[in-house]
BALOBA-1460 file (C-alpha; in Angstrom, 3 decimals):
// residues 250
<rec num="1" residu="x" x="22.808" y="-109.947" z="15.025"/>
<rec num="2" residu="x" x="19.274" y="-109.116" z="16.265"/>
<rec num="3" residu="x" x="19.124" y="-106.909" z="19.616"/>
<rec num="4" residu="x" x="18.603" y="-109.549" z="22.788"/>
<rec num="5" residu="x" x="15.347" y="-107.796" z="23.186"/>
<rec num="6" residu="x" x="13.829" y="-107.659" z="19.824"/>
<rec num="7" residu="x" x="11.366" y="-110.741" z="20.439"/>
<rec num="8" residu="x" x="10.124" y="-109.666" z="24.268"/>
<rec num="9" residu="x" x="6.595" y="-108.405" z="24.670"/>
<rec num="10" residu="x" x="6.137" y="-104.763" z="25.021"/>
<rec num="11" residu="x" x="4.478" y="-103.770" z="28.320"/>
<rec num="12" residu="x" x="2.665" y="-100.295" z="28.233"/>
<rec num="13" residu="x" x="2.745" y="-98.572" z="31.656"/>
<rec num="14" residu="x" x="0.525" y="-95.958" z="32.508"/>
<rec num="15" residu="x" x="2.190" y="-92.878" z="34.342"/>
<rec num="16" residu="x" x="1.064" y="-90.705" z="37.008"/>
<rec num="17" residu="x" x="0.861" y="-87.048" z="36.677"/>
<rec num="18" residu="x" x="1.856" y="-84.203" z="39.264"/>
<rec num="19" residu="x" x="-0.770" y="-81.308" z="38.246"/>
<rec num="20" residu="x" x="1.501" y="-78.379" z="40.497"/>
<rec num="21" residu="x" x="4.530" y="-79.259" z="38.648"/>
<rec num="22" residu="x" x="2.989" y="-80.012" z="35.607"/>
<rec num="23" residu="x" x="5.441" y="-83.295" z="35.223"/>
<rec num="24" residu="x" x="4.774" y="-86.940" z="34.828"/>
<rec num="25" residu="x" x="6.256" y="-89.531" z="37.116"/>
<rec num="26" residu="x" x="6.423" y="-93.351" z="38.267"/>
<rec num="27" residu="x" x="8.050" y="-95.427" z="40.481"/>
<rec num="28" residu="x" x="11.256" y="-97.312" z="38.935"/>
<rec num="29" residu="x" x="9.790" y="-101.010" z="40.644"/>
<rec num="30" residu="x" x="7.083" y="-100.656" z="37.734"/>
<rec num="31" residu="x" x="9.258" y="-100.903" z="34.890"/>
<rec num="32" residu="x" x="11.955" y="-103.143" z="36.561"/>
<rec num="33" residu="x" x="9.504" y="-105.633" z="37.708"/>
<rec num="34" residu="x" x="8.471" y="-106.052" z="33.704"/>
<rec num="35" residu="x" x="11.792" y="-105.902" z="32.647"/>
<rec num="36" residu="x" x="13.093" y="-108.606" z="35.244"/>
<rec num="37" residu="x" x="9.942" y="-110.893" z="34.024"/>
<rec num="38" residu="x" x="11.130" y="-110.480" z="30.526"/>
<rec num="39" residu="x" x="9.099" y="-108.055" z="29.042"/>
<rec num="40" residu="x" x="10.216" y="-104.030" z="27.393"/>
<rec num="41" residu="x" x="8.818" y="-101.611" z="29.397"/>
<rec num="42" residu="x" x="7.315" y="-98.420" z="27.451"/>
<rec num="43" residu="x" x="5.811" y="-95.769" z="29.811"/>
<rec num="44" residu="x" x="2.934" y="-93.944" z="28.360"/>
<rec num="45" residu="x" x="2.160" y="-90.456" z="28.605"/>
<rec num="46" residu="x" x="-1.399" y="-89.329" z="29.837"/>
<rec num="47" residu="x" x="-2.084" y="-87.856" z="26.181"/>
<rec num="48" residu="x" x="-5.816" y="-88.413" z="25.169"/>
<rec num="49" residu="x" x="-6.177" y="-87.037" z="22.052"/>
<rec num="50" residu="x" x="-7.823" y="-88.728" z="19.317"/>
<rec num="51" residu="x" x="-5.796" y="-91.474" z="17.613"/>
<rec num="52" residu="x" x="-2.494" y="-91.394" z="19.927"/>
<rec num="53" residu="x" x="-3.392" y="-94.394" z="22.179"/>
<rec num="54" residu="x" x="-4.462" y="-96.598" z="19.562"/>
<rec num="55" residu="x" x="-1.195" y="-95.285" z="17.434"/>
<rec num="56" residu="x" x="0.884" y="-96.467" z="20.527"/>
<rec num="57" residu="x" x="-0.814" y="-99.573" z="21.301"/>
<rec num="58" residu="x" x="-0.155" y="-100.894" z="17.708"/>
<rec num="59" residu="x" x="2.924" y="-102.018" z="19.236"/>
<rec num="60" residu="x" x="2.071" y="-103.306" z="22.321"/>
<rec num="61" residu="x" x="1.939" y="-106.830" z="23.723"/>
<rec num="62" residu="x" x="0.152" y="-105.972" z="27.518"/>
<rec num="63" residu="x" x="-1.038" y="-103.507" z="29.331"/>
<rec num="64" residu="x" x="-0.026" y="-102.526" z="33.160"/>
<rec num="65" residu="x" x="-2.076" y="-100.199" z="35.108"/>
<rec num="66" residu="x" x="0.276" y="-98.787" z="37.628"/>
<rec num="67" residu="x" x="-0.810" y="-97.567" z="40.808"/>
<rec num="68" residu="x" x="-2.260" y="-93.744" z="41.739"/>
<rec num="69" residu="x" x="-1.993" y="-91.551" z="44.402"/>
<rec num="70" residu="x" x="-5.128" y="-90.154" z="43.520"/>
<rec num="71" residu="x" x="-8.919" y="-91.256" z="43.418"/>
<rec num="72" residu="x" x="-11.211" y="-91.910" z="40.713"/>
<rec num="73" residu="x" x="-13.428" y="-89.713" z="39.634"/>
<rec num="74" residu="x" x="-16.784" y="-90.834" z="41.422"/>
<rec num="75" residu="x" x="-18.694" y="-89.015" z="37.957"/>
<rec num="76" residu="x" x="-17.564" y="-92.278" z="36.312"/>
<rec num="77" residu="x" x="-19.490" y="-94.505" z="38.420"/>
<rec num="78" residu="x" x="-22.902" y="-92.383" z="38.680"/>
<rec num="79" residu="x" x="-21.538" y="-90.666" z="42.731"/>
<rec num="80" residu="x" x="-21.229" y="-87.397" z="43.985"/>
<rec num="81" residu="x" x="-18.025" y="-86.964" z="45.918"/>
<rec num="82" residu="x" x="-17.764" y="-88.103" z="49.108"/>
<rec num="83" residu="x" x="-16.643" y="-86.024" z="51.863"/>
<rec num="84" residu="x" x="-13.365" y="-87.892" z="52.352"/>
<rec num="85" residu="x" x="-12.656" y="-88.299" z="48.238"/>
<rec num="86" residu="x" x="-8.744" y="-87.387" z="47.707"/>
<rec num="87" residu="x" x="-7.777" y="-85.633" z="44.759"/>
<rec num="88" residu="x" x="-8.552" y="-86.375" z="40.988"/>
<rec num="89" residu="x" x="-6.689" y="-86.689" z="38.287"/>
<rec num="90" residu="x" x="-8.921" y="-86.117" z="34.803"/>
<rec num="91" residu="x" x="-6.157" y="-87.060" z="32.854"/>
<rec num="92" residu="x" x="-5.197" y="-90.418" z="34.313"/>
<rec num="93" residu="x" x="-8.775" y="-91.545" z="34.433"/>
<rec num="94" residu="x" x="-9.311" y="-90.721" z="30.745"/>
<rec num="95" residu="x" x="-5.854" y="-92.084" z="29.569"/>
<rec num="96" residu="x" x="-6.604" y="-96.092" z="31.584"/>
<rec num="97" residu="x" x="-10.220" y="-95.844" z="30.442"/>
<rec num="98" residu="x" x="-9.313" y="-95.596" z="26.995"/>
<rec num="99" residu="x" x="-6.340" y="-97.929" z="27.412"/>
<rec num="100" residu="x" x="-9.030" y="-100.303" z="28.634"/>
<rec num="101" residu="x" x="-11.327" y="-100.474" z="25.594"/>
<rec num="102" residu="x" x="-8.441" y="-100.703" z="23.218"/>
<rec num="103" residu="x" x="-7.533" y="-103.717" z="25.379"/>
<rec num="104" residu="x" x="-10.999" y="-105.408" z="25.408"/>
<rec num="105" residu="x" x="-11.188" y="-105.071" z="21.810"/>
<rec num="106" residu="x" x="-7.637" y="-106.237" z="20.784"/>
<rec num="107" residu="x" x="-7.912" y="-108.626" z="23.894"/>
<rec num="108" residu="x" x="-4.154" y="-107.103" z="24.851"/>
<rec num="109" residu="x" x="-3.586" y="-108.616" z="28.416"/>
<rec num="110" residu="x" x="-4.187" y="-106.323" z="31.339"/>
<rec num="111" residu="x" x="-2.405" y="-106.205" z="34.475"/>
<rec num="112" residu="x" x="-4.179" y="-103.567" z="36.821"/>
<rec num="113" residu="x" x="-3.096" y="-102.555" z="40.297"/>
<rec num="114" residu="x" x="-4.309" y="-100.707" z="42.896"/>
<rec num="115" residu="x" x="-5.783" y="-97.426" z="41.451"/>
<rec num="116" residu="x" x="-5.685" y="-99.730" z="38.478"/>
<rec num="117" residu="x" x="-7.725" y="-102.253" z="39.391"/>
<rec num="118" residu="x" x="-10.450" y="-99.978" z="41.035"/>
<rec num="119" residu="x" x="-10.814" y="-98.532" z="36.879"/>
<rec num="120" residu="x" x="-10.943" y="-101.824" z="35.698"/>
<rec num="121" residu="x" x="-13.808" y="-102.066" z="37.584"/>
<rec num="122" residu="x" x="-15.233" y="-99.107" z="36.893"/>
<rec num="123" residu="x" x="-14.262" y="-99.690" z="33.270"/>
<rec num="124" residu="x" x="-16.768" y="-103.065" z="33.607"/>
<rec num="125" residu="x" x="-19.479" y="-101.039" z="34.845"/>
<rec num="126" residu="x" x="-19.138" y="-101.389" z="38.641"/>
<rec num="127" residu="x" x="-18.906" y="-99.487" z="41.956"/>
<rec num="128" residu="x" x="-16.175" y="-98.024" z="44.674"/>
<rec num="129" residu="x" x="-16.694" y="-96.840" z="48.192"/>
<rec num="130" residu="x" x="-14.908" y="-94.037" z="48.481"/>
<rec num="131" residu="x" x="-13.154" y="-94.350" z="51.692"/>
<rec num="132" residu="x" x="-13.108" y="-97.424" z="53.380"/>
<rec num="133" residu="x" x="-12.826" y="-96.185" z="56.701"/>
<rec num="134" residu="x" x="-16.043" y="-94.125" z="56.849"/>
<rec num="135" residu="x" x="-18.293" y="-96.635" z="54.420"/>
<rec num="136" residu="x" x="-17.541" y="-100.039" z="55.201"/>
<rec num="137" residu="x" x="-18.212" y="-101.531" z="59.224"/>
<rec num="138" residu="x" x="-15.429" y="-103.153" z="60.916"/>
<rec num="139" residu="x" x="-13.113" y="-102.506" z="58.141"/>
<rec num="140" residu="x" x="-8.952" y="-102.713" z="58.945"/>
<rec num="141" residu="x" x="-6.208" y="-100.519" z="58.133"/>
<rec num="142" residu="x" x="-5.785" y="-100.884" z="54.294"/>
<rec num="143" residu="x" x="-3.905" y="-97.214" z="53.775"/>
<rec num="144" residu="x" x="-0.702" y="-98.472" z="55.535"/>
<rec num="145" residu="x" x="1.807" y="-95.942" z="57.349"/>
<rec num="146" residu="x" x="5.381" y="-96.221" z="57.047"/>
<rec num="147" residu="x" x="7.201" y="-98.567" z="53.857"/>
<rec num="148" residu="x" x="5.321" y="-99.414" z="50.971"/>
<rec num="149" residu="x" x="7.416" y="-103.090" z="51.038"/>
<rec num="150" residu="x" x="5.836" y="-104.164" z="54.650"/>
<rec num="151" residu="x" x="3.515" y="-107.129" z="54.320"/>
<rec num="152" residu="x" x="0.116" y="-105.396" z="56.006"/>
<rec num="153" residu="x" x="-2.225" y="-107.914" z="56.368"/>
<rec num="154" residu="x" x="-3.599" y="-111.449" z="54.843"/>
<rec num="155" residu="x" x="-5.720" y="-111.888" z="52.128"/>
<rec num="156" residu="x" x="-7.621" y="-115.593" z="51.228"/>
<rec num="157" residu="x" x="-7.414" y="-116.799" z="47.967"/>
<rec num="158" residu="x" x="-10.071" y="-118.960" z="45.878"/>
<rec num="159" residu="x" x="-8.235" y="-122.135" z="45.430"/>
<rec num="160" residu="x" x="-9.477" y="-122.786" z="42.668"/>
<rec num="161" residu="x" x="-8.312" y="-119.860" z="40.805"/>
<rec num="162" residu="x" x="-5.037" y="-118.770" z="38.935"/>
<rec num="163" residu="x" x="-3.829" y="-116.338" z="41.955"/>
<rec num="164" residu="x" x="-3.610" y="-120.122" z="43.574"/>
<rec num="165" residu="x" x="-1.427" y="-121.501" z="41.394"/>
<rec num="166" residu="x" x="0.533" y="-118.589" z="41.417"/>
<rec num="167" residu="x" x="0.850" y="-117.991" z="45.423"/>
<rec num="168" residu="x" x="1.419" y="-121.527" z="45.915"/>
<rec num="169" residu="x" x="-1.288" y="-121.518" z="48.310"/>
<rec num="170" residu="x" x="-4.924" y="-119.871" z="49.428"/>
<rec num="171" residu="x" x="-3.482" y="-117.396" z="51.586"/>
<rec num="172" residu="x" x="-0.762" y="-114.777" z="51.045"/>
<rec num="173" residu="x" x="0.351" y="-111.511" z="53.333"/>
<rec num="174" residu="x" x="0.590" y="-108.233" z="50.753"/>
<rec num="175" residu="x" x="1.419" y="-104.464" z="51.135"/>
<rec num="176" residu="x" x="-1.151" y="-102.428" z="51.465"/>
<rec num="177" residu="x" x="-1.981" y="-98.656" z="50.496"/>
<rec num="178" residu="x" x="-5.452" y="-97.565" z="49.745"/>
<rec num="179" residu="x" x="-8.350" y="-96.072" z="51.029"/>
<rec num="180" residu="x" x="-10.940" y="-97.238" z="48.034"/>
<rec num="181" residu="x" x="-11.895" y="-100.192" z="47.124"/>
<rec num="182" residu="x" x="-14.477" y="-102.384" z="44.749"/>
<rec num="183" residu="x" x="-17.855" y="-102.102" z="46.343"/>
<rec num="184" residu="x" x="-20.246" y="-103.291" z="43.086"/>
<rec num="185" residu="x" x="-18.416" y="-105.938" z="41.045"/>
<rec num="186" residu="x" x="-18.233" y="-105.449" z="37.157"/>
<rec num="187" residu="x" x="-18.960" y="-107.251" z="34.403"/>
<rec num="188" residu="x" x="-17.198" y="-110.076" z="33.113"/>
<rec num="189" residu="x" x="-15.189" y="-110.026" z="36.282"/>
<rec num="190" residu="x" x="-14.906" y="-112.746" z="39.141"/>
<rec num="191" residu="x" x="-13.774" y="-111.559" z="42.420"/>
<rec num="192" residu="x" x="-10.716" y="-114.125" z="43.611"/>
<rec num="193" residu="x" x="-9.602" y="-112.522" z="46.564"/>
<rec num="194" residu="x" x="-10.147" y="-110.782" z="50.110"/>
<rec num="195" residu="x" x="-8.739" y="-109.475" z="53.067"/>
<rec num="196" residu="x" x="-10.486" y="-111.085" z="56.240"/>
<rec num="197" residu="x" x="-13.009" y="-107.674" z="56.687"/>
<rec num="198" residu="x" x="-14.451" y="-109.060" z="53.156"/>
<rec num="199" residu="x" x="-12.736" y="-106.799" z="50.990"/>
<rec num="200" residu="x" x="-11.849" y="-107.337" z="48.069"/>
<rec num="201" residu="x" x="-7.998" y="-107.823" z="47.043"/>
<rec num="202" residu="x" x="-8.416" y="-109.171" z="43.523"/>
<rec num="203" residu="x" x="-10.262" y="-109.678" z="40.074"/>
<rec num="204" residu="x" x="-9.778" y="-112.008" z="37.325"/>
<rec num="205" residu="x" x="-11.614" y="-111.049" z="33.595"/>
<rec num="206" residu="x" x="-14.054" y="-113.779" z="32.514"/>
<rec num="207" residu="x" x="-14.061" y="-113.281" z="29.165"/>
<rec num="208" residu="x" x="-12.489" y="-116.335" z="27.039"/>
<rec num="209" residu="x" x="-8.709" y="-115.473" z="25.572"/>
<rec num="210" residu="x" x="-8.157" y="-112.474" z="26.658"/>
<rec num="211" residu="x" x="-6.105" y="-112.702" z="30.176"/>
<rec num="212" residu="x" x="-7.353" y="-109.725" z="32.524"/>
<rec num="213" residu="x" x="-6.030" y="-109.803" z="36.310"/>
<rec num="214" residu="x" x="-6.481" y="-106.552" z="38.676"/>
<rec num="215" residu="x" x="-4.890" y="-106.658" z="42.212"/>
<rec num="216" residu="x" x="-5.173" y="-104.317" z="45.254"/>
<rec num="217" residu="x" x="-1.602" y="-104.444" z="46.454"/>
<rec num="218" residu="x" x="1.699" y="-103.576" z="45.262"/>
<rec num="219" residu="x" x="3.428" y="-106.455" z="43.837"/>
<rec num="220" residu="x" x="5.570" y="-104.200" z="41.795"/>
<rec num="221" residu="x" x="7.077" y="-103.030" z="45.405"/>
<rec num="222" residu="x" x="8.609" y="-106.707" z="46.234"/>
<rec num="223" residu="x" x="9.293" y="-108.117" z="43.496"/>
<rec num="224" residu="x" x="12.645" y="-107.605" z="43.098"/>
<rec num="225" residu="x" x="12.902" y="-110.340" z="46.225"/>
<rec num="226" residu="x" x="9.088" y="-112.038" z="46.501"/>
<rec num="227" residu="x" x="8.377" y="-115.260" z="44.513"/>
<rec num="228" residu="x" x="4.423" y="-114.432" z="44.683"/>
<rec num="229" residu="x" x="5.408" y="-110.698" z="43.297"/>
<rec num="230" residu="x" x="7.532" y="-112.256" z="40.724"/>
<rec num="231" residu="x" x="5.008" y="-115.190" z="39.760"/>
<rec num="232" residu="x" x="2.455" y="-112.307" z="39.395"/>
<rec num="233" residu="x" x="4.719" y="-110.369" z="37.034"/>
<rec num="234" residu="x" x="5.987" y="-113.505" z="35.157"/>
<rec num="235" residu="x" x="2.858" y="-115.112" z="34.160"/>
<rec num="236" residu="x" x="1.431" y="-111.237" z="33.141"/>
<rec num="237" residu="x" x="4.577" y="-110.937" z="30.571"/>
<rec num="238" residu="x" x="3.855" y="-114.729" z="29.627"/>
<rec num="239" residu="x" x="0.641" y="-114.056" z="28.537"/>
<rec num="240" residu="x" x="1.721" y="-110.794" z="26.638"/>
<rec num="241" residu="x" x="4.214" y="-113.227" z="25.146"/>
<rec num="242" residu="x" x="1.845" y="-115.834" z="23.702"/>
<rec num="243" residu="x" x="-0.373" y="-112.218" z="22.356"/>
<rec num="244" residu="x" x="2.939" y="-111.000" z="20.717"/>
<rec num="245" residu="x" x="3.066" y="-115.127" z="18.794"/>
<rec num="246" residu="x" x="-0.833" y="-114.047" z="17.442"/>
<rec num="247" residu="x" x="-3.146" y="-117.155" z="17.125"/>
<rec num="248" residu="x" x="-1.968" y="-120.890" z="16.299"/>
<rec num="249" residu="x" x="-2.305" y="-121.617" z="13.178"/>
<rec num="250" residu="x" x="-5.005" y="-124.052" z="12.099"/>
């Protein structure tokens, strides 16, 4: 008898790294969120030699960009560092970027949040600011204190989008934890949400079959308990699902 897992997507998750302690790490709601939307989570290493990403994404299905603690390198995007930029990690930036163009041309659906997202973007060609609070006028709190699971603030939603359908609704309440944020949009990306100071909470890829949706929160946080969290995470795994099936058949 086959394992009860054999025919699930794969989900590769991208790690973060701890440069003092020279150790990788990631928060369990990552993998368990996958897992609970029926899909295998395999974390990846931030390894970017030649050849070892596209080795280890011959077997996978989707692709989640986790969240990061640090910032992006503003090199990628044609800045010098701003005065408030928080630390960067070389490794992680390399590892999603490459991650990125193995999913555009495999068209491997991508599921980027946070830090995630903000490389997608950057990935497509666009923009951050580099901290919110100094670069952006009237701009709330978006680097919440206190748990990562408290709702933070609203965001609207373009009804006529897919995050719709998914929230039930234009509006939604999310956690919040960042200081950066999309500034120029990229390529082949529409922007479908925003918090009320115009900033925006997510991104949906253009580009015809191949599914590509970047958020700014942290559904992986609540969604052992939040329908919109798990909706999120469902449909993601559902569209690694129909990658995993390959093409109908003509």
């Amino acid at each position: 008898m086959p394992a009860p897992y054999t025919k699930q997507p794969i989900i590769g998750i991208t790690v973060r790294i701890d440069p003092d302690k020279d150790t990788y790490h990631l928060r369990t709601t990552y993998p368990r969120a996958v897992l609970h939307a029926g899909g295998i989570p395999l974390l990846i290493p931030l390894l970017t030699e030649p050849g070892y990403l596209d080795a280890v994404a011959q077997v996978l299905d989707g692709i989640l960009l986790s969240g990061n603690p640090g910032d992006i390198d503003p090199f990628r995007y044609g800045q010098a560092p701003h005065v408030a930029l928080g630390p960067v990690h070389p490794e992680r930036d390399e590892t999603d970027l490459q991650l990125l163009r193995i999913a555009d041309a495999r068209r491997l659906p991508v599921l980027a949040i946070c830090y995630g997202m903000q490389l997608l973007n950057v990935h497509r060609g666009g923009t951050l600011f580099q901290d919110l609070p100094s670069q952006v006028e009237n701009v709330m709190q978006h680097q919440q204190r206190g748990s990562f699971r408290r709702v933070a603030h609203g965001i609207q939603i373009d009804r006529d989008s897919l995050l719709a359908k998914l929230a039930g609704g234009v509006t939604a309440r999310v956690n919040s934890h960042h200081h950066q944020a999309i500034d120029e949009l990229g390529r082949d990306l529409r922007a479908i949400a925003w918090a009320a100071d115009g900033v925006i909470e997510a991104v949906i890829g253009t580009q015809p079959n191949h599914f590509v949706l970047g958020v700014q929160w942290h559904p992986e946080i609540n969604a052992d308990h939040d329908p919109f969290s798990q909706a999120l995470f469902k449909h993601f795994v559902a569209e690694a699902a129909l990658h995993r099936q390959g093409p109908p058949l003509e």
